[in-house]
Structure formats: C-alpha cells, structure tokens
KOLDO-418688 format. One line per field, with one value per residue (C-alpha): residue number from 0; residue in three letters; x, y, z. Coordinates in steps of 0.001 Angstrom, whole numbers. Each point is the difference from the previous one (the first is absolute). Last residue first. Example, Ala and Ser with C-alpha at 12.3 -4.5 7.8 and 13.67 -1.06 7.14 Angstrom:
BEGIN
seq <- c(1, 0)
type <- c(SER, ALA)
xx <- c(13670, -1370)
yy <- c(-1060, -3440)
zz <- c(7140, 660)
END
This chain:
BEGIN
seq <- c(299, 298, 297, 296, 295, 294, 293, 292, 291, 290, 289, 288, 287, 286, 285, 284, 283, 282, 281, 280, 279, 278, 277, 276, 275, 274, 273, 272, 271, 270, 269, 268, 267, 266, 265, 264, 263, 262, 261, 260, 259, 258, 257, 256, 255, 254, 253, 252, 251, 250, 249, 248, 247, 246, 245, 244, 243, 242, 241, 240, 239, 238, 237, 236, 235, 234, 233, 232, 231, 230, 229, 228, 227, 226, 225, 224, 223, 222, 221, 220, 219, 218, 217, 216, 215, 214, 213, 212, 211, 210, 209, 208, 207, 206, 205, 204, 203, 202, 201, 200, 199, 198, 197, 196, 195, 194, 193, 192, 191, 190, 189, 188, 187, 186, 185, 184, 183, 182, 181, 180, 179, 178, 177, 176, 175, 174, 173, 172, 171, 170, 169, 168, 167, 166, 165, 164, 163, 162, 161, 160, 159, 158, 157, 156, 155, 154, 153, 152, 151, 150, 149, 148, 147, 146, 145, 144, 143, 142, 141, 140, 139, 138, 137, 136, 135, 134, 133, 132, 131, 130, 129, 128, 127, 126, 125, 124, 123, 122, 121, 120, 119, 118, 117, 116, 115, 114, 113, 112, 111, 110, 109, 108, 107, 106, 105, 104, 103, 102, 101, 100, 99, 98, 97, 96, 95, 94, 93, 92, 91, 90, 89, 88, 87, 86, 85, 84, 83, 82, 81, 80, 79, 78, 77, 76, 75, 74, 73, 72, 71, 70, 69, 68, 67, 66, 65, 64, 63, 62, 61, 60, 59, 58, 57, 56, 55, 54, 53, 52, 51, 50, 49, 48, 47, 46, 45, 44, 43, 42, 41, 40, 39, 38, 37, 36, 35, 34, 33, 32, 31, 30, 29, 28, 27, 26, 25, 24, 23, 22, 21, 20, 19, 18, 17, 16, 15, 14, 13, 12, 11, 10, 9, 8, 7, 6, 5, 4, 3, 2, 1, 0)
type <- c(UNK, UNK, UNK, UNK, UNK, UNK, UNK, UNK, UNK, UNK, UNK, UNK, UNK, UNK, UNK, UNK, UNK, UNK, UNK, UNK, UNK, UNK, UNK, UNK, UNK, UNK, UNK, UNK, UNK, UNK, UNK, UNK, UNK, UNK, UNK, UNK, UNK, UNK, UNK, UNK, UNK, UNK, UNK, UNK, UNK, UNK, UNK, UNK, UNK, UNK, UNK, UNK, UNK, UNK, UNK, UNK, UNK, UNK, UNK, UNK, UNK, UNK, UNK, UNK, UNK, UNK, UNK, UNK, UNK, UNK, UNK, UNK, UNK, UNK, UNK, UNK, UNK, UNK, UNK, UNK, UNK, UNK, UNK, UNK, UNK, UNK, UNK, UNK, UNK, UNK, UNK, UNK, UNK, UNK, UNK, UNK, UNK, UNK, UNK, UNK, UNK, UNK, UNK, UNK, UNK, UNK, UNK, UNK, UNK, UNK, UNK, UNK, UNK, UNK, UNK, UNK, UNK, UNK, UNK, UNK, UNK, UNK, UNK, UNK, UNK, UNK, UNK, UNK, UNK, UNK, UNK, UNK, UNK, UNK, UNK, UNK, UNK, UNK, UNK, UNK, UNK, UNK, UNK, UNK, UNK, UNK, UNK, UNK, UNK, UNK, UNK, UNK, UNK, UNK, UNK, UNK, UNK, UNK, UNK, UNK, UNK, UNK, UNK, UNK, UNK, UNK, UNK, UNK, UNK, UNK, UNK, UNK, UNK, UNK, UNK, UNK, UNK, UNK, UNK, UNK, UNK, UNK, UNK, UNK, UNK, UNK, UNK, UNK, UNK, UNK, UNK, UNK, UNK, UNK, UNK, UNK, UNK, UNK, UNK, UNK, UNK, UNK, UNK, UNK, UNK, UNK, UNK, UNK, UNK, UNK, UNK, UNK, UNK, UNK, UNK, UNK, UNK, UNK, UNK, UNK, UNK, UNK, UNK, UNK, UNK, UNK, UNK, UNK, UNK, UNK, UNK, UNK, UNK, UNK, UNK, UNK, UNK, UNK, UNK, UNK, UNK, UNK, UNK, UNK, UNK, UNK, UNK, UNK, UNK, UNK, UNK, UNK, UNK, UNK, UNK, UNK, UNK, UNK, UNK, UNK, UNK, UNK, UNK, UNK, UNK, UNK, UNK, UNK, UNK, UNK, UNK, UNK, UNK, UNK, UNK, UNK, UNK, UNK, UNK, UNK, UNK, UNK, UNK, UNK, UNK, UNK, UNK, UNK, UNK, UNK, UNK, UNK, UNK, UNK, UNK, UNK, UNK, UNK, UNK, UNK)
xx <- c(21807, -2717, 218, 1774, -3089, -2677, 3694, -157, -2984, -3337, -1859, 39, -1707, -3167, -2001, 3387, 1359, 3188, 9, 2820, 1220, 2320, -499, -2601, -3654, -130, -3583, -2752, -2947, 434, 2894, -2916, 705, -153, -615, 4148, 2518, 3493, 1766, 2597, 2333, 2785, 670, -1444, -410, -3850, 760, 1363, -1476, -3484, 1866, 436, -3797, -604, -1161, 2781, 3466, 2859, 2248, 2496, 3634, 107, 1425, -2964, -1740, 2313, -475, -3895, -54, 2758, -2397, -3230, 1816, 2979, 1037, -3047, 852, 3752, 645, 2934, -581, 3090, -1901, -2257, -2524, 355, -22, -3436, -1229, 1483, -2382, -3294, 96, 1561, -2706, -1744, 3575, -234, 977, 2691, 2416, 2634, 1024, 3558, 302, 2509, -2101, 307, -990, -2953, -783, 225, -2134, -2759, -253, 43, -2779, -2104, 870, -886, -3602, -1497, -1845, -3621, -1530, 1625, -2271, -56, 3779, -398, 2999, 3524, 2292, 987, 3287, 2898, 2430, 3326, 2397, 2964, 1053, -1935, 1269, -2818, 1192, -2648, -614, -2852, -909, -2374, -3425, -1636, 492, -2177, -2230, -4086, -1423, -767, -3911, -974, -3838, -11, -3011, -1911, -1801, 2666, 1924, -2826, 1062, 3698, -485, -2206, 2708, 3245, -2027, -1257, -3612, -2129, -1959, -630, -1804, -3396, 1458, -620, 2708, -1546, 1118, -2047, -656, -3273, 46, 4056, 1794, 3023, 479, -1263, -984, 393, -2523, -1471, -3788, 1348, 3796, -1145, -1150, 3268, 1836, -2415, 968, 4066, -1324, -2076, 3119, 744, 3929, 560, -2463, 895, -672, -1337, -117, 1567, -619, 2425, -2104, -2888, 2858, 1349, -3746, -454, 3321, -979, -3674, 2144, 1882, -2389, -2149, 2866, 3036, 1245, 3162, 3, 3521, -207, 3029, 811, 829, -834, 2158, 3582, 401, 1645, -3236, -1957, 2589, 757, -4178, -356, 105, -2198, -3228, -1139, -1543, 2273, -255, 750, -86, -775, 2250, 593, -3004, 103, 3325, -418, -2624, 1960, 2397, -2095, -1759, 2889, 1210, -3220, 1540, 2232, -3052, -1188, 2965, -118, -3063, -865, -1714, -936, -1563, 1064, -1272, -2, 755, -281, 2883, -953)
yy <- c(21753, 733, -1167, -2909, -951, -670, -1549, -2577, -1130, 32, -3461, -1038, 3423, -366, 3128, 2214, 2742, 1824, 2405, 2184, 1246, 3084, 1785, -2333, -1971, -3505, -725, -1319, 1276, 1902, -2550, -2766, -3916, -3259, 2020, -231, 2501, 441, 2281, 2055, 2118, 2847, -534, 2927, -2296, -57, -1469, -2702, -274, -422, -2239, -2397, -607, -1213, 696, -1585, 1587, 1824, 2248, 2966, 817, -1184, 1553, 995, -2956, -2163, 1934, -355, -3284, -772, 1584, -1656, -3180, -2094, -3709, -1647, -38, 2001, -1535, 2090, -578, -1403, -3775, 1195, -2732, -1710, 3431, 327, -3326, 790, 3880, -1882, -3261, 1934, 2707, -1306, 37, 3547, 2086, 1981, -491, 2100, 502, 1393, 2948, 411, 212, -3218, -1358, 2289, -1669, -3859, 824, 1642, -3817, -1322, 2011, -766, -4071, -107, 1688, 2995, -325, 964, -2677, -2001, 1285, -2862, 187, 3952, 1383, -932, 1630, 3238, 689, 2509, 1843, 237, 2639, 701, -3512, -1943, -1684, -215, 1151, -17, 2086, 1885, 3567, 1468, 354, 3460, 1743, -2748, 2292, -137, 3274, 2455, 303, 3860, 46, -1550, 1323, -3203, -555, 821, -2823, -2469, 2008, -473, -3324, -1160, 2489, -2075, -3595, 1184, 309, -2777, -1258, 3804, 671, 802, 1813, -1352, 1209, 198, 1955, -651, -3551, -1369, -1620, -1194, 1731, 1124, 2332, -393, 1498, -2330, -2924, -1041, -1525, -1518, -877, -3463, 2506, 1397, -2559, -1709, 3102, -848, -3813, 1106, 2326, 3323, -225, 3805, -458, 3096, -535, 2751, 356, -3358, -1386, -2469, -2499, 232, -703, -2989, -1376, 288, -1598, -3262, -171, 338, -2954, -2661, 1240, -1402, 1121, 3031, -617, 4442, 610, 3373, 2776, 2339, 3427, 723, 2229, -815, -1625, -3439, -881, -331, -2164, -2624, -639, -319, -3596, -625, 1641, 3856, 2084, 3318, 1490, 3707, 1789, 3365, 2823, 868, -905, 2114, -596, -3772, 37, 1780, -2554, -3054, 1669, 165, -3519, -1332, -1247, -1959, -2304, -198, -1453, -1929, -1391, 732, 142, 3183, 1608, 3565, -2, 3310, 437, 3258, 1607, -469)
zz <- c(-63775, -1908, -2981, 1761, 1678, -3363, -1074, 2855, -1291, 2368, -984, 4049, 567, -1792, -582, -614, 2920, 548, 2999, -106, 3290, 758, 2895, 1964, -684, -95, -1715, 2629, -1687, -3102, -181, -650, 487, -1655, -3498, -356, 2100, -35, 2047, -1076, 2559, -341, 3935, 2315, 3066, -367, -3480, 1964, 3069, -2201, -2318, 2977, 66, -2994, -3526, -2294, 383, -2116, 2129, -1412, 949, 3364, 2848, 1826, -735, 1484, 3361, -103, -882, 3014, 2498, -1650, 869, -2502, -458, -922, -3557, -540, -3124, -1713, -3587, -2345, 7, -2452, -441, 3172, 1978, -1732, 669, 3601, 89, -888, 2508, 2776, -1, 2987, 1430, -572, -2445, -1697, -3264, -635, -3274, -156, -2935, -2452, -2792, -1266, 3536, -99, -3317, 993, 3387, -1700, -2326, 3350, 1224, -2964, -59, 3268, -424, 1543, 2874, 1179, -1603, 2567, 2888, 2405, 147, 1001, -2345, -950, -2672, 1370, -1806, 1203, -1782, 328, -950, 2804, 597, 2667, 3031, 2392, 3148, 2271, 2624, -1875, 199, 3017, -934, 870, -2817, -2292, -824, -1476, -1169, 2535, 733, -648, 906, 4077, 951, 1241, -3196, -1975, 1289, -2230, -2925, 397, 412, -3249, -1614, 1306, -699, -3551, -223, -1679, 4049, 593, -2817, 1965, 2657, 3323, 2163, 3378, 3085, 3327, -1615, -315, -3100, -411, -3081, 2747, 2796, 3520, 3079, 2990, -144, 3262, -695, -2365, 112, -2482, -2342, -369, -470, -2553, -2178, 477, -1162, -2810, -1853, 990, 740, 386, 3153, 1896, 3812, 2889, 3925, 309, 3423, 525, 1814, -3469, -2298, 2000, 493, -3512, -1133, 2782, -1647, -3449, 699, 2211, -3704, -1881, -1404, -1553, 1276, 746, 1519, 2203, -402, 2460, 332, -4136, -2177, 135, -3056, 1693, 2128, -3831, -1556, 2960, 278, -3751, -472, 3202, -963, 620, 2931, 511, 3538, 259, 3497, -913, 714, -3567, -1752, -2921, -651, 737, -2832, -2405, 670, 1, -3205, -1862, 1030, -1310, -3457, 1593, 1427, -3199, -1563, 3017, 272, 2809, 3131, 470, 3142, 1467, 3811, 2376, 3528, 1184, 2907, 3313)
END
C-alpha cells in the first residue's frame, strides 16, 4: 500500500497561496503517497483544483464532539507522517490528542519527530518561515509559489486592452488595514486620465468600500462579489498594474506576475506576510487611512 501522509493548513488565504511551493515540492517528494490536505471550507474547491493532494478533508473547527470525530478519522487512516504548515494551538492540540499514536510529525509542536523551534520563528516571513521548517525534512530548494496549474477564466469580462485593477476591501474586522475611499477614488480619477479602466475587486464584505467608490467615480467597472481566485488570477494577467491594501487577493495577484502595489500601514508587517512575486512594490506609512494618493502616484 502506498503511504498515507497529511499536509494541514487551514487558511488564510493569502497564506494559504503562499504554501503552494511547498505542496508541490512536497508532492514531488512524496510521489506515491496518498496525500490528504486538512484545511476549512472556503478553501476546499481551491486546494482539489491544483492537483496536488488525493483528497481533501474540511476542518469546521468545531467542538470537542468535532475534533474527537477528526482524531478518530486520522487515527482509521493511518497516516504514516503529517506536515503542520498551519502551526497554530489548535494543529498542536492535534497532535497531542493522537498520543499515544502520533505518526512522525513536522511543525513547532514539543515532541514532534521534526521540530522547527527557532527562536525567531514567529517574525519570519511566511515563504522563509516555510522554507526553513521543509529543511528539516530535506526538502532545501522550495519552488516559489505558481499559479500553472489553474485553468483561465470562463468569463468574459469585457475589458479594453489597459485596465488596471483595485483591491479596495480587506478583513471587515481589520479596517485599519484599508486605505480610504476618498484615496482610491482619487487613483481612480488619474488612471481614467490616463487611459486606464479602474477595476474595482472584492467581496461582498467589501461592498460597503468598493460602491462608495463606484459612487464617486461612476466611470469604474465594479465587479464586487462578482469574480473567484480563478477570475483574479486571469484579470491579473491582463492588467496593466494592480493597487491593493494587504489582502489575500494580492497574493494571486502578484503571484500571477502583475506589476503589483500593496499598501501597507503599522496594522501589519510585509517582513512577515508581504506579497512577494515578479514585480511588487510594497508601499508602507504608520497610518494607512492618511496615505495620499500622491505618496502612490510616485510610484505608480
């Protein structure tokens, strides 16, 4: 029988995208395994459509009737080792709760077969804090993040030949993480001078942000809750350049090869969890709300 092994990450998904290098180099490396990815419910379509993992289980996260039902699952399918790219409480209470049975295991967790415990792990950047962990199991040259794998969009979108697109939205709990209305529509205004469509992008968590735009400069193409990673990742192609705050659609973005800048205020670090790709700026100021929209013409 060939081995079973189990990758666990649940998200988010700027994070999540940043793992693809690993998943590959990981399904390289594994390449008669059985491999079973362990993440939450948004993510389940995007990780069985790269190719990389047999099957994918849905995490909810729940409960203890929930994790004594994940344990019991994990323990019948007789993993023979799991990479914890997640590493956060939960993914270590995982592997306590397999005691006495754990399969060999790499992440921070004490007792693991293959620990990553540096000391600066927790300020590393996402792709590095990786890397080094996949070290531990031999895997030195992790491939940086593609999107080769994702099939192009079946929408037709309508666009003239320059357009660019604008990532106004964010986490709603995290609005400090946004730039404001007035900056993005002020953006707006000059692409349009320049020849250039603004299109907006989002969610309908993002409604709110991207229609006060659209209200403001009616000449924007508004496609808010309209698009998946696969259209992202298709517009991006074709676009010109991409201005965004510090979420996760700026990962696909960048990751797509599209001229990007993301905007960043003291809310979060890019040393961290900056998008990282062929050509992406990362503009940062302590407050982002009180960015101008000069500060991101100079360098547009």
């Amino acid at each position: 029988m060939p081995p079973k092994i189990l990758l666990i990450k649940h998200g988010a998904f700027g994070d999540l995208i940043q793992c693809l290098g690993a998943f590959k180099a990981l399904r390289e490396k594994h390449r008669d395994a059985e491999i079973t990815l362990l993440t939450t419910k948004p993510f389940e379509k995007l990780a069985l459509m790269t190719g990389y993992f047999n099957a994918v289980w849905v995490d909810d996260r729940g409960g203890i009737k929930s994790v004594l039902t994940l344990r019991r699952n994990i323990l019948k399918a007789g993993f023979s080792f799991v990479y914890d790219l997640q590493n956060s409480d939960r993914t270590d209470w995982y592997f306590w709760m397999l005691f006495p049975r754990q399969p060999r295991w790499c992440g921070r967790v004490w007792g693991c077969s293959h620990r990553h415990n540096t000391p600066h792990r927790g300020t590393m950047h996402t792709l590095d804090r990786i890397a080094e962990q996949m070290a531990l199991v031999g895997l030195h040259d992790i491939p940086s993040p593609t999107l080769d794998w994702m099939p192009p969009s079946q929408k037709n979108f309508d666009l003239p030949e320059k357009y660019a697109l604008l990532v106004a939205g964010g986490a709603p709990h995290r609005p400090e993480k946004r730039w404001s209305v007035e900056g993005y529509t002020a953006l707006a205004k000059h692409l349009l001078e320049q020849g250039i469509l603004p299109v907006l992008l989002g969610t309908s968590a993002d409604a709110t942000q991207t229609d006060a735009i659209a209200a403001l400069e009616p000449r924007v193409k508004n496609f808010t809750n309209q698009t998946d990673f696969v259209d992202i990742a298709s517009l991006a192609k074709g676009a010109v350049v991409a201005v965004g705050n510090d979420t996760g659609p700026m990962h696909v973005i960048a990751i797509a090869g599209c001229k990007s800048i993301v905007l960043y205020g003291n809310a979060s670090d890019p040393k961290r969890c900056g998008q990282r790709g062929q050509a992406v700026t990362i503009l940062r100021v302590p407050e982002l709300q009180k960015m101008t929209v000069d500060e991101v013409l100079k360098v547009l």
